[in-house]
GUKENU-865272 format. One record per atom (N, C-alpha, C): residue number from 1; x, y, z; residue in one letter. Coordinates in pm, 1 decimal, always signed. Each point is the difference from the previous one (the first is absolute). Layout:
<nodes>
> NUM / X / Y / Z / A .
...
</nodes>
This chain:
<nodes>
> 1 / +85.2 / -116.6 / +0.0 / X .
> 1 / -85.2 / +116.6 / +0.0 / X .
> 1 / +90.1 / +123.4 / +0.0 / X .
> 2 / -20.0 / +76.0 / -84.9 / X .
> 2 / +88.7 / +179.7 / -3.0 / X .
> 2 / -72.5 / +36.7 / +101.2 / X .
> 3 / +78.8 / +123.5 / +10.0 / X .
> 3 / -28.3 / +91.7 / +116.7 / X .
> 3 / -98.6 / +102.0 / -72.5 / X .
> 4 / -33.0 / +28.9 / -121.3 / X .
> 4 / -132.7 / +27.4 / +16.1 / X .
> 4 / -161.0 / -74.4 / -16.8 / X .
> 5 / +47.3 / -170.1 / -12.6 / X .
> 5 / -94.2 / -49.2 / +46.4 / X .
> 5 / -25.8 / -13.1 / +129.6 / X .
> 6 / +82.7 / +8.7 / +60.4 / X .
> 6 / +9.6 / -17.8 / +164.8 / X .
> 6 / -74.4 / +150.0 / +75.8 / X .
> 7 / +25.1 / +119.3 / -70.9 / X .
> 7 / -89.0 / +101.0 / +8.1 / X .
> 7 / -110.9 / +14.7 / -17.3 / X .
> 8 / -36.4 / -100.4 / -105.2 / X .
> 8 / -147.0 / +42.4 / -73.3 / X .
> 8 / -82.1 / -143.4 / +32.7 / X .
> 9 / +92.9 / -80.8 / +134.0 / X .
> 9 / -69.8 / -134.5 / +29.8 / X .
> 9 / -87.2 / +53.5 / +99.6 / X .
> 10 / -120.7 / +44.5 / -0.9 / X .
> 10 / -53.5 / -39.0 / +137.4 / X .
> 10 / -80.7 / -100.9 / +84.7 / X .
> 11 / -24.6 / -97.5 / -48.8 / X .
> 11 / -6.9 / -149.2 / +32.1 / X .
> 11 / +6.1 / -23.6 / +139.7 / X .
> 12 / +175.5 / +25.5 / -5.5 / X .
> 12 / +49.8 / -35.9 / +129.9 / X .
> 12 / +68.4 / +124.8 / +96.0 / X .
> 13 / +4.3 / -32.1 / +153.8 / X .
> 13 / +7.8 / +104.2 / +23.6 / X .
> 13 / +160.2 / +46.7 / +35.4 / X .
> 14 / +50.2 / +83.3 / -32.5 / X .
> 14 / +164.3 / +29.5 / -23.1 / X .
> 14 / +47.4 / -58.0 / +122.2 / X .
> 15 / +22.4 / -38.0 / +106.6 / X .
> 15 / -18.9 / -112.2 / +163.8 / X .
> 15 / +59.5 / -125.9 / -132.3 / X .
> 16 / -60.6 / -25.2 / -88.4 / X .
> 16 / +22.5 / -172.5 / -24.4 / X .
> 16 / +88.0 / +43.0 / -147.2 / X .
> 17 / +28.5 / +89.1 / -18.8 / X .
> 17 / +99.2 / -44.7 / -179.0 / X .
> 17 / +105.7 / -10.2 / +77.4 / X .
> 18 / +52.8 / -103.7 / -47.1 / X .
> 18 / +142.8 / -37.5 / +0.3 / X .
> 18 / +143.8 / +124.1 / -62.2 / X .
> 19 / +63.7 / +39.0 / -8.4 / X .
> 19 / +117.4 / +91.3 / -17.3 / X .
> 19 / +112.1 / -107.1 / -53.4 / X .
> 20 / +76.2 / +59.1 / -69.2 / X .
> 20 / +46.5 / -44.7 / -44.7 / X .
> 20 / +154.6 / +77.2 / -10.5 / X .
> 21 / +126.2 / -7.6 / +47.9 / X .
> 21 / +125.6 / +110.2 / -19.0 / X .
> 21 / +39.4 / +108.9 / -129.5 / X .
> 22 / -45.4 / -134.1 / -107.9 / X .
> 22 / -2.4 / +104.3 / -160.2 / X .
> 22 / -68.5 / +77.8 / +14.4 / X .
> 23 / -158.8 / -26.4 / +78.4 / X .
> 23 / -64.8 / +100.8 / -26.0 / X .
> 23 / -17.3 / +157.0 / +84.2 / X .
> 24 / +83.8 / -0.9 / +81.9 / X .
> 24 / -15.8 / +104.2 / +75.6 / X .
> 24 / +119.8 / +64.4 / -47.5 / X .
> 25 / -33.8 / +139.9 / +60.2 / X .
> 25 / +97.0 / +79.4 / -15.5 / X .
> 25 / +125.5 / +4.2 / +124.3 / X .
> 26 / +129.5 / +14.3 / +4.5 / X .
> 26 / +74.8 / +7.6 / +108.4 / X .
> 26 / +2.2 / +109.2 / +42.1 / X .
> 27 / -39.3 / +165.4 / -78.5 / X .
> 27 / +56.0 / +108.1 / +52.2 / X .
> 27 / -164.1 / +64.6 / +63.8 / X .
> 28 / -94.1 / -74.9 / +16.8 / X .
> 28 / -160.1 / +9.8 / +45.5 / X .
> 28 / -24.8 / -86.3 / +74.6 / X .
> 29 / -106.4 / +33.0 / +106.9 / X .
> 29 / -85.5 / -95.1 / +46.8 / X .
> 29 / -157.8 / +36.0 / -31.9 / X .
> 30 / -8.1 / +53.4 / -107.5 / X .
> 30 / -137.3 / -6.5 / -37.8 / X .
> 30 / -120.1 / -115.7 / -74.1 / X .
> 31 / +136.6 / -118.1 / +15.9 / X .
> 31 / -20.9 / -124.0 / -38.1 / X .
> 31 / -58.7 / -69.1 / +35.0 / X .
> 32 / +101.1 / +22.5 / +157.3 / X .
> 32 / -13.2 / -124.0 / +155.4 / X .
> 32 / -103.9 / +12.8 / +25.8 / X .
> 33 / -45.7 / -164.8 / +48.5 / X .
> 33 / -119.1 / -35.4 / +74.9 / X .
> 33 / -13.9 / +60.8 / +101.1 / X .
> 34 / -135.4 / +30.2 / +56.5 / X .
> 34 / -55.7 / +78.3 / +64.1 / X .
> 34 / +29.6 / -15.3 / +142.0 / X .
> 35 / +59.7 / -131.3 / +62.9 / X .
> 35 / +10.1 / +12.8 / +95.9 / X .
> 35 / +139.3 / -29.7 / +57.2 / X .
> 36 / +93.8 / +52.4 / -114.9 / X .
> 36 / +123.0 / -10.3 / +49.3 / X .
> 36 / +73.3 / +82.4 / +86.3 / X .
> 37 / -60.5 / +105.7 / +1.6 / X .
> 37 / +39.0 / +71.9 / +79.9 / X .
> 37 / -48.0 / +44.9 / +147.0 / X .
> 38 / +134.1 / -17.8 / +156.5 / X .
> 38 / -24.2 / -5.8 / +66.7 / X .
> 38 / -51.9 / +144.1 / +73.3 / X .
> 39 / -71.4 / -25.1 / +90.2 / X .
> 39 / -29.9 / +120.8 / +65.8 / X .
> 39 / +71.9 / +29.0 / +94.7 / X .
> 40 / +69.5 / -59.8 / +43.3 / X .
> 40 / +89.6 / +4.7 / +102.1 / X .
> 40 / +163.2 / +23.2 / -38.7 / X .
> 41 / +35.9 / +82.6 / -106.1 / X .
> 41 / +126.5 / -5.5 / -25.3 / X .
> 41 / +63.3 / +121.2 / +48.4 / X .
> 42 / -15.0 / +63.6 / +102.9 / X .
> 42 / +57.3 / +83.8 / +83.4 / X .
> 42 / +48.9 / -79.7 / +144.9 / X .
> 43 / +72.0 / -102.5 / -33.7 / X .
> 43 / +12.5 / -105.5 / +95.1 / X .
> 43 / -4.8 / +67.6 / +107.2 / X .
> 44 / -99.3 / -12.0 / +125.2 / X .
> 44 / +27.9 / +64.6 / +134.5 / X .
> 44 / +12.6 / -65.4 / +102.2 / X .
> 45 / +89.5 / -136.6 / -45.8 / X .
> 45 / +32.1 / -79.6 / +113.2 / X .
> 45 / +132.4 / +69.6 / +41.6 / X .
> 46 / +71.4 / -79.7 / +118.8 / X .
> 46 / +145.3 / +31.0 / +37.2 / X .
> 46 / +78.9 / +19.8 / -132.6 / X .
> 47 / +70.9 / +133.2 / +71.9 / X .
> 47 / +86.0 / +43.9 / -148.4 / X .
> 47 / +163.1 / -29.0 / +74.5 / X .
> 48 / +92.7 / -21.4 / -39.1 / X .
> 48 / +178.2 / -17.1 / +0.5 / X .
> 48 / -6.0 / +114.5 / +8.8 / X .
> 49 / +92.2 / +55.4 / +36.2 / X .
> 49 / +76.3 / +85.5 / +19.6 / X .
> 49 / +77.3 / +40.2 / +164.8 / X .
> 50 / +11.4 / +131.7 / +70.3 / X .
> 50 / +103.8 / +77.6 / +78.0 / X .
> 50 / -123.1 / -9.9 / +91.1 / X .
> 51 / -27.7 / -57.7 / +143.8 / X .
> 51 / -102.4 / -2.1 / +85.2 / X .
> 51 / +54.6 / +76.9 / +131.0 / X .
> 52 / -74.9 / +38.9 / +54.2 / X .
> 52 / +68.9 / +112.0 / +106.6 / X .
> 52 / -65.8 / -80.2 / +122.5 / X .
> 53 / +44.6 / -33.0 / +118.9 / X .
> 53 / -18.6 / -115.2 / +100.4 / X .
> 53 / +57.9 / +53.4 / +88.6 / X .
> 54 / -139.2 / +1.0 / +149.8 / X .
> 54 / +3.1 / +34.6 / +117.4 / X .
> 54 / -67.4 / -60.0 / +71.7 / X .
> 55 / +41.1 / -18.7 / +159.1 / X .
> 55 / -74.9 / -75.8 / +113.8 / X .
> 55 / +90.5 / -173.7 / -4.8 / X .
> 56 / -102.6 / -51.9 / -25.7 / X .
> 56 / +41.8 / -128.5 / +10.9 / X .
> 56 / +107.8 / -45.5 / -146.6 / X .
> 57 / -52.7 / +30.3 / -100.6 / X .
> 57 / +28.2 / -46.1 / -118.7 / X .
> 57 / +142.1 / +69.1 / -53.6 / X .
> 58 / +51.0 / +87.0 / +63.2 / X .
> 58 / +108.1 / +88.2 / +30.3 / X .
> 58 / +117.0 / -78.3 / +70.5 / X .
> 59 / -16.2 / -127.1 / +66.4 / X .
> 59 / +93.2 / -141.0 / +56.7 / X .
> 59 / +11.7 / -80.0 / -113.9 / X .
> 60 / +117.1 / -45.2 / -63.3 / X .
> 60 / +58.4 / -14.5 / -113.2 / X .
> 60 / -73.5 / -216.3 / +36.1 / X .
> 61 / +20.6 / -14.2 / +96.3 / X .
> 61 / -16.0 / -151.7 / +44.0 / X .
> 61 / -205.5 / -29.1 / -22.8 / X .
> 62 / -26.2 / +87.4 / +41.6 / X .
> 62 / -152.2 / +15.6 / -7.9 / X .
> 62 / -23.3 / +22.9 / -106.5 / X .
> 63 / +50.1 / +70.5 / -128.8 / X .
> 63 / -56.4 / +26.9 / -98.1 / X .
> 63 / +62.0 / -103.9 / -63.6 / X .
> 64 / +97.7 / -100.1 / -6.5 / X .
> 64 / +12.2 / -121.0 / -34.3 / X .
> 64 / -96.4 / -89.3 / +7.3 / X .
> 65 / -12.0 / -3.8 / +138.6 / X .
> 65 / -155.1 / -72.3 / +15.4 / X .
> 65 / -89.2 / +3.2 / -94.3 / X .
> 66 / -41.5 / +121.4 / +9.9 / X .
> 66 / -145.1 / +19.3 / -60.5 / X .
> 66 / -31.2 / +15.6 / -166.0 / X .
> 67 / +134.5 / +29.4 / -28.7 / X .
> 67 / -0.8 / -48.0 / -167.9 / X .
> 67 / +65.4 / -158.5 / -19.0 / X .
> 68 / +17.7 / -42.4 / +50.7 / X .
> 68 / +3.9 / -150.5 / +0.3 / X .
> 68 / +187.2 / -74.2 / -42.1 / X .
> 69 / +63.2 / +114.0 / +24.5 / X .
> 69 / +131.4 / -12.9 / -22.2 / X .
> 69 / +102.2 / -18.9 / +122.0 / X .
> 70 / +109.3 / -103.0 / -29.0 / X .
> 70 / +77.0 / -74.8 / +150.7 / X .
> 70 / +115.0 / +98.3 / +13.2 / X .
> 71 / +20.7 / +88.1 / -61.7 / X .
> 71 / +114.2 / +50.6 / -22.2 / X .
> 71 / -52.6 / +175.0 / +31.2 / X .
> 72 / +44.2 / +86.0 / +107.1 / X .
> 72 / -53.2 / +84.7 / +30.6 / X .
> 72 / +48.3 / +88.8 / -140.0 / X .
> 73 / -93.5 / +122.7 / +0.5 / X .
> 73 / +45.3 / +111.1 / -179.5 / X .
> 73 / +90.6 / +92.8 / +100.1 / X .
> 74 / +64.7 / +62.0 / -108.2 / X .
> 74 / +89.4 / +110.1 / -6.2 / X .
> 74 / -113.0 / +121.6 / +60.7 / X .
> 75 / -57.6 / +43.4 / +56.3 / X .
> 75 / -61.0 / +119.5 / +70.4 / X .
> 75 / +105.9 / +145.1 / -41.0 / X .
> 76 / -41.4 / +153.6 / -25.8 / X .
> 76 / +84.2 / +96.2 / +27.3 / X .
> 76 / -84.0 / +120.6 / +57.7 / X .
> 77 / +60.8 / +61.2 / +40.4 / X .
> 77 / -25.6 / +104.8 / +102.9 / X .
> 77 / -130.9 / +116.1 / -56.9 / X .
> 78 / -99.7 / +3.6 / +2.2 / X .
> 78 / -45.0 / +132.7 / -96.0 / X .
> 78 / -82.0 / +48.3 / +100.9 / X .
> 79 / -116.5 / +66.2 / -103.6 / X .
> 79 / -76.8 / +135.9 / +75.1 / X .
> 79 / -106.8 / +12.3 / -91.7 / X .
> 80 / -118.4 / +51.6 / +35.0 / X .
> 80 / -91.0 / +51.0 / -65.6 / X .
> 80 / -36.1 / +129.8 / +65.3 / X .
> 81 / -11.3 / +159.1 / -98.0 / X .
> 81 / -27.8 / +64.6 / +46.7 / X .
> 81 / -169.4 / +43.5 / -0.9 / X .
> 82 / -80.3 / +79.5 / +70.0 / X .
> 82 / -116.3 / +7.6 / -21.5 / X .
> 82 / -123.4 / -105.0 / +28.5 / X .
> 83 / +63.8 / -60.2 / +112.5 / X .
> 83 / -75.5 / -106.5 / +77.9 / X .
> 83 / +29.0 / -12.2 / +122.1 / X .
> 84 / -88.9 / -62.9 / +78.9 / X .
> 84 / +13.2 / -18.4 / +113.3 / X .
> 84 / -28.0 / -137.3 / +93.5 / X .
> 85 / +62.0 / -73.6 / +82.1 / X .
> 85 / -91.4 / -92.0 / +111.4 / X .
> 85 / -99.8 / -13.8 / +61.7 / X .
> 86 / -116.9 / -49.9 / -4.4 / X .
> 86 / -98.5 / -2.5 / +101.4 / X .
> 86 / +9.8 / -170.1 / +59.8 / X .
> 87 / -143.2 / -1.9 / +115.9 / X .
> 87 / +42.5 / -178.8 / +30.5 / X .
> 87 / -148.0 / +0.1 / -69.9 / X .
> 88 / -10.3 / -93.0 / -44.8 / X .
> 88 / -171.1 / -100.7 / -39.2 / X .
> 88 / +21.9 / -124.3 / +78.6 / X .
> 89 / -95.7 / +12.5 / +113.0 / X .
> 89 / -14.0 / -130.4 / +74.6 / X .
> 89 / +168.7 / -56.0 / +41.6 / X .
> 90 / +44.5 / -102.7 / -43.5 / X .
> 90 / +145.2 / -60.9 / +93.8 / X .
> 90 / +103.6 / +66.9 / -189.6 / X .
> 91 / -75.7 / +82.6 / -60.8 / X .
> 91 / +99.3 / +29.8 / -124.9 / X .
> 91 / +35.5 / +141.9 / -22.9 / X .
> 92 / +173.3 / +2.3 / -17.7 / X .
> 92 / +18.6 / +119.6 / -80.3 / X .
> 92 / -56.9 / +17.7 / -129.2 / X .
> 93 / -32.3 / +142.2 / -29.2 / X .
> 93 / -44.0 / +19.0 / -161.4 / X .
> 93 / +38.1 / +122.1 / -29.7 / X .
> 94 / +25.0 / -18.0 / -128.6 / X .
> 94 / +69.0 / +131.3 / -62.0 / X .
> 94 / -134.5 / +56.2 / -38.5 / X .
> 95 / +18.7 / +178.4 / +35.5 / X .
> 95 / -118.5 / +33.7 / -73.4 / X .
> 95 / +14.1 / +169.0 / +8.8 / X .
> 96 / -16.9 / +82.7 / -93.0 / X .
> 96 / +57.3 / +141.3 / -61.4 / X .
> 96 / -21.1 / +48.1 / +163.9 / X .
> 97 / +150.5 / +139.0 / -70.2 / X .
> 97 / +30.4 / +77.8 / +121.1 / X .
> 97 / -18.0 / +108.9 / -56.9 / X .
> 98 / +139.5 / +102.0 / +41.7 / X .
> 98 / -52.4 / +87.1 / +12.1 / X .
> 98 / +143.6 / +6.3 / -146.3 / X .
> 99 / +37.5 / +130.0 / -39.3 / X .
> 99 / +29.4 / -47.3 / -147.3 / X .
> 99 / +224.7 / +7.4 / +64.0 / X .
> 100 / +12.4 / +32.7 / +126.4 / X .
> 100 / +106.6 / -11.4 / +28.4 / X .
> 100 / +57.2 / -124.0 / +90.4 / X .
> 101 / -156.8 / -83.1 / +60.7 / X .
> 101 / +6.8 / -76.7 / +62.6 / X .
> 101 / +90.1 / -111.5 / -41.6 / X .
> 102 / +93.5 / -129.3 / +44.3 / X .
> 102 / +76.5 / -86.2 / -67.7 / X .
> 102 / -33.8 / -73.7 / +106.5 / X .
> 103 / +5.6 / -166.2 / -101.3 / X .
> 103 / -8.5 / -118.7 / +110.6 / X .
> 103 / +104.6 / -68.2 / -72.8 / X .
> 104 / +89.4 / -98.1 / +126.1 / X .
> 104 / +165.9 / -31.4 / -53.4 / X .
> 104 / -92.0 / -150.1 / -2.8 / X .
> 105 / +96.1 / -68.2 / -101.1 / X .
> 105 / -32.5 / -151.3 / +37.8 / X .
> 105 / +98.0 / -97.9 / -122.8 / X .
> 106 / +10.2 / -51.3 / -59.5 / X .
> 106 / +58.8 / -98.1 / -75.3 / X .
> 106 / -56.1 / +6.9 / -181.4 / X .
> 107 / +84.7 / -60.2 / -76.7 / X .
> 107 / -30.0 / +27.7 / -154.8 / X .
> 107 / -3.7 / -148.7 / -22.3 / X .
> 108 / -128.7 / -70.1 / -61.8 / X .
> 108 / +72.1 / -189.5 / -46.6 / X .
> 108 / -32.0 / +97.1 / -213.8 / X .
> 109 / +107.3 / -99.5 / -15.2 / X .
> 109 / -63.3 / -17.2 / -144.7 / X .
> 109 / -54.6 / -107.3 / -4.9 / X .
> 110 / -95.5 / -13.6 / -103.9 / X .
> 110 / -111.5 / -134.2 / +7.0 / X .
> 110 / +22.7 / -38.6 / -135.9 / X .
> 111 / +68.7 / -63.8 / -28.9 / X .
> 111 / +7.3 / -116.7 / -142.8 / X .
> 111 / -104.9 / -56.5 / -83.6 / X .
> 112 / -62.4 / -86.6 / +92.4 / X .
> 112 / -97.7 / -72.3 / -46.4 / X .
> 112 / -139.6 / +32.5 / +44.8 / X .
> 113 / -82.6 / -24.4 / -96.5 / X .
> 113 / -142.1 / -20.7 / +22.5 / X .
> 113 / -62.8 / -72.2 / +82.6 / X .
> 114 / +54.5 / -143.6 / +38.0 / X .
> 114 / +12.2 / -92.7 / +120.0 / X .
> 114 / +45.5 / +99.3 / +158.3 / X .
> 115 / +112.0 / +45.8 / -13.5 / X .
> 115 / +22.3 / +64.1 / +94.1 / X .
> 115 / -102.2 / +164.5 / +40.0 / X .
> 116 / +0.6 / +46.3 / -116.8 / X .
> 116 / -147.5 / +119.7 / +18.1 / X .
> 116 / -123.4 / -77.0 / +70.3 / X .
> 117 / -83.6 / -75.1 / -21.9 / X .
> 117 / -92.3 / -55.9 / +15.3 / X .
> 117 / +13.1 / -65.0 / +115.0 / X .
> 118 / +108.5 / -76.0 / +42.4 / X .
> 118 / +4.1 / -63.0 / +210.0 / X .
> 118 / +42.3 / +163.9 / +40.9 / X .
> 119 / +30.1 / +95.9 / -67.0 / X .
> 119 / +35.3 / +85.6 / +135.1 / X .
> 119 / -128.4 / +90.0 / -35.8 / X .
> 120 / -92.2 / +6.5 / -74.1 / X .
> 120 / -151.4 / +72.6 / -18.7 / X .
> 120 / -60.8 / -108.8 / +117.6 / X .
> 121 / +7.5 / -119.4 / -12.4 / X .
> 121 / -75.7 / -93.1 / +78.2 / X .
> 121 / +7.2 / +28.4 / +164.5 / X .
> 122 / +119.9 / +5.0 / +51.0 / X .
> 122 / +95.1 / +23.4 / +101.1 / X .
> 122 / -104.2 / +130.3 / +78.9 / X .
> 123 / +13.3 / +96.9 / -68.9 / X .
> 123 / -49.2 / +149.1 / +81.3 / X .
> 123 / -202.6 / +17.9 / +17.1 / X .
> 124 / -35.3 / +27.9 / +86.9 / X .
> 124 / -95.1 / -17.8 / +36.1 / X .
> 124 / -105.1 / +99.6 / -128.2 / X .
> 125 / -86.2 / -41.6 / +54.6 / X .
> 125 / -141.3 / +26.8 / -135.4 / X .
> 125 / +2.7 / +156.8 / -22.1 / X .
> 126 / +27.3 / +109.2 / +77.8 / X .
> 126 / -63.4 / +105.0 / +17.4 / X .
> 126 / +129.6 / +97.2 / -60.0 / X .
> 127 / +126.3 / -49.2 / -65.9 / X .
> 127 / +88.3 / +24.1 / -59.7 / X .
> 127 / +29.5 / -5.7 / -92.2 / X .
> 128 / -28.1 / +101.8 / -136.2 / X .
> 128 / +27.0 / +25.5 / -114.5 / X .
> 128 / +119.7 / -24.6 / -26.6 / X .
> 129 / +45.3 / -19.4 / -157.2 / X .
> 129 / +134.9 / +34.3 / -12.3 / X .
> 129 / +16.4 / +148.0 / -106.1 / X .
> 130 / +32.1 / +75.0 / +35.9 / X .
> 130 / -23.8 / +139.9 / -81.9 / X .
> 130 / +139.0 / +11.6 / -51.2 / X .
> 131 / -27.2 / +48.0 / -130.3 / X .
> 131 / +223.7 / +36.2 / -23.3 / X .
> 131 / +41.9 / +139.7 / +98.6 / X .
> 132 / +108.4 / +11.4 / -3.9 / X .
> 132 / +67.4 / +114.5 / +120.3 / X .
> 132 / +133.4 / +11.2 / -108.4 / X .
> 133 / +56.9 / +58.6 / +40.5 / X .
> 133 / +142.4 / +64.9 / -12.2 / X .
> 133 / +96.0 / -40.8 / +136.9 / X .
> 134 / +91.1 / -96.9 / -24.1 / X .
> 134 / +79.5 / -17.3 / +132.1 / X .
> 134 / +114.7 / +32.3 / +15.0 / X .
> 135 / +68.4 / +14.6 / +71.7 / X .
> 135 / +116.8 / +68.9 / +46.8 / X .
> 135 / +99.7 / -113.1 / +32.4 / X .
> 136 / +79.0 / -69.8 / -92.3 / X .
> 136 / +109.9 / -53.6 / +69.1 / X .
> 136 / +130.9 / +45.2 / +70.2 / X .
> 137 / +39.3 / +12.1 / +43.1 / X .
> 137 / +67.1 / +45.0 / +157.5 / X .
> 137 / +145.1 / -30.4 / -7.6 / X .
> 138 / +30.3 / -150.1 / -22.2 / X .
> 138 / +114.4 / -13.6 / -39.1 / X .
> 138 / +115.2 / +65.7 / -6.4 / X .
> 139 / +140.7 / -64.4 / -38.3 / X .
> 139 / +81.3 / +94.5 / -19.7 / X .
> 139 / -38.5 / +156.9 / -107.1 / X .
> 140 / -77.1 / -62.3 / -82.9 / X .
> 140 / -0.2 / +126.7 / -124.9 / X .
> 140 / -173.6 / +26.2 / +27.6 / X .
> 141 / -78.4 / +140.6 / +12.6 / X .
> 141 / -107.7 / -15.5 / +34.9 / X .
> 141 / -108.1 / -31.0 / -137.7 / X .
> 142 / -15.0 / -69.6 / -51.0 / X .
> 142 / -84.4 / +8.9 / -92.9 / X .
> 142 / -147.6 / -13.8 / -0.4 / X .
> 143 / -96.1 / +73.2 / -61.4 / X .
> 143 / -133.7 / +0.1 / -43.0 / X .
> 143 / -81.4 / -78.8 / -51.6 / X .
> 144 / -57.8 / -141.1 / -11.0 / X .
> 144 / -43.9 / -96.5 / -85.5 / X .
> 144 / -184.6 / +5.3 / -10.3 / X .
> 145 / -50.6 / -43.2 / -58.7 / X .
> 145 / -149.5 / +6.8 / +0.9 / X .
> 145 / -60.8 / -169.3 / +1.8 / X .
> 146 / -85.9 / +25.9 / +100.9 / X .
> 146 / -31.2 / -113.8 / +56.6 / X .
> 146 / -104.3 / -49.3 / +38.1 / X .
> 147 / -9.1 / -59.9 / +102.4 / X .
> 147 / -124.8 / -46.7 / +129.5 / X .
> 147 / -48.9 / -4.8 / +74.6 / X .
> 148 / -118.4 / +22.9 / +121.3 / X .
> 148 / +28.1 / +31.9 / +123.1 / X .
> 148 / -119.0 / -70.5 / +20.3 / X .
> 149 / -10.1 / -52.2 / +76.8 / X .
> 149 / -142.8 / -42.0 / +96.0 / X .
> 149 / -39.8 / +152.9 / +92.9 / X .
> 150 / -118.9 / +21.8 / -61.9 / X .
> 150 / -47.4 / +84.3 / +64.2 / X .
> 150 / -153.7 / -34.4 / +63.4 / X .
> 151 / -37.4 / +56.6 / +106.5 / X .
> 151 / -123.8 / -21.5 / +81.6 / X .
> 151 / -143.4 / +57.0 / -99.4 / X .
> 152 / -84.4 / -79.9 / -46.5 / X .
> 152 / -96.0 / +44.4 / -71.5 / X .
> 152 / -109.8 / +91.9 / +58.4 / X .
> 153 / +4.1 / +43.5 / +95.7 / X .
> 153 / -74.2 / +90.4 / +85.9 / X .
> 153 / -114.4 / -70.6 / +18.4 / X .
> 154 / -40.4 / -130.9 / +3.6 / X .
> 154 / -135.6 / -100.0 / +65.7 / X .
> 154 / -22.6 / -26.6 / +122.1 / X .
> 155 / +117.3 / -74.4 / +65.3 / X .
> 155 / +26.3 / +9.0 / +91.0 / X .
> 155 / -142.3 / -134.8 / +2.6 / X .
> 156 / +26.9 / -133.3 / -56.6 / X .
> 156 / -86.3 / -97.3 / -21.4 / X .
> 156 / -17.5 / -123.0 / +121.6 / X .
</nodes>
């Protein structure tokens, strides 16, 4: 069947024609079946990257734990400015200050998606992960953009 019988088929309903690689175009998707495309492709699960870690998860042995690794991570010294500590119930939570305010605590880089996802699992329900700007501390001070568990203001 051509593609303008396949236009001018209405028989069946475009859900059931088969596709074919010759017949589509590569530099379009005005081709593709209708339900190839996901709605969800702004993946908003755990993302990798520079995570900024305080309270408990800020102990290099504990955050081994809880991402499921025997071998404690490399931890480094940083900062987030423009936030602050409160307690929720038996938990610290990060949650906006005042715009000079700084809370000190630890930098992990996060590799894997495995490892994003046990340490999303790890922190209690009422804790976003919002990106931040963190402050590594280190010998050389550098600026990285990142992660933070922050307190969702529910208080659930």
């Amino acid at each position: 069947m051509s593609r303008e019988e396949k236009e001018n088929d209405i028989s069946k309903p475009t859900s059931l024609i088969t596709y074919h690689a010759e017949d589509l175009s590569t530099r379009s998707v005005c081709y593709a079946p209708a339900d190839w495309y996901s709605a969800d492709w702004q993946n908003n699960g755990p993302k990798t990257g520079w995570y900024f870690l305080y309270g408990v998860l800020a102990d290099e042995y504990k955050l081994a734990a809880a991402i499921g690794d025997e071998e404690p991570p490399v931890l480094r010294s940083a900062k987030v400015l423009g936030y602050k500590l409160m307690l929720w119930e038996a938990h610290l939570a990060l949650t906006d200050g005042s715009p000079t305010a700084e809370v000190q605590g630890k930098a992990f880089y996060v590799e894997s998606l495995l490892h994003a996802r046990r340490l999303r699992g790890y922190m209690v329900e009422v804790l976003k992960v919002e990106p931040c700007r963190i402050h590594l501390e280190d010998a050389d001070v550098e600026v990285v953009d990142g992660y933070a568990f922050i307190w969702d203001g529910t208080g659930r």
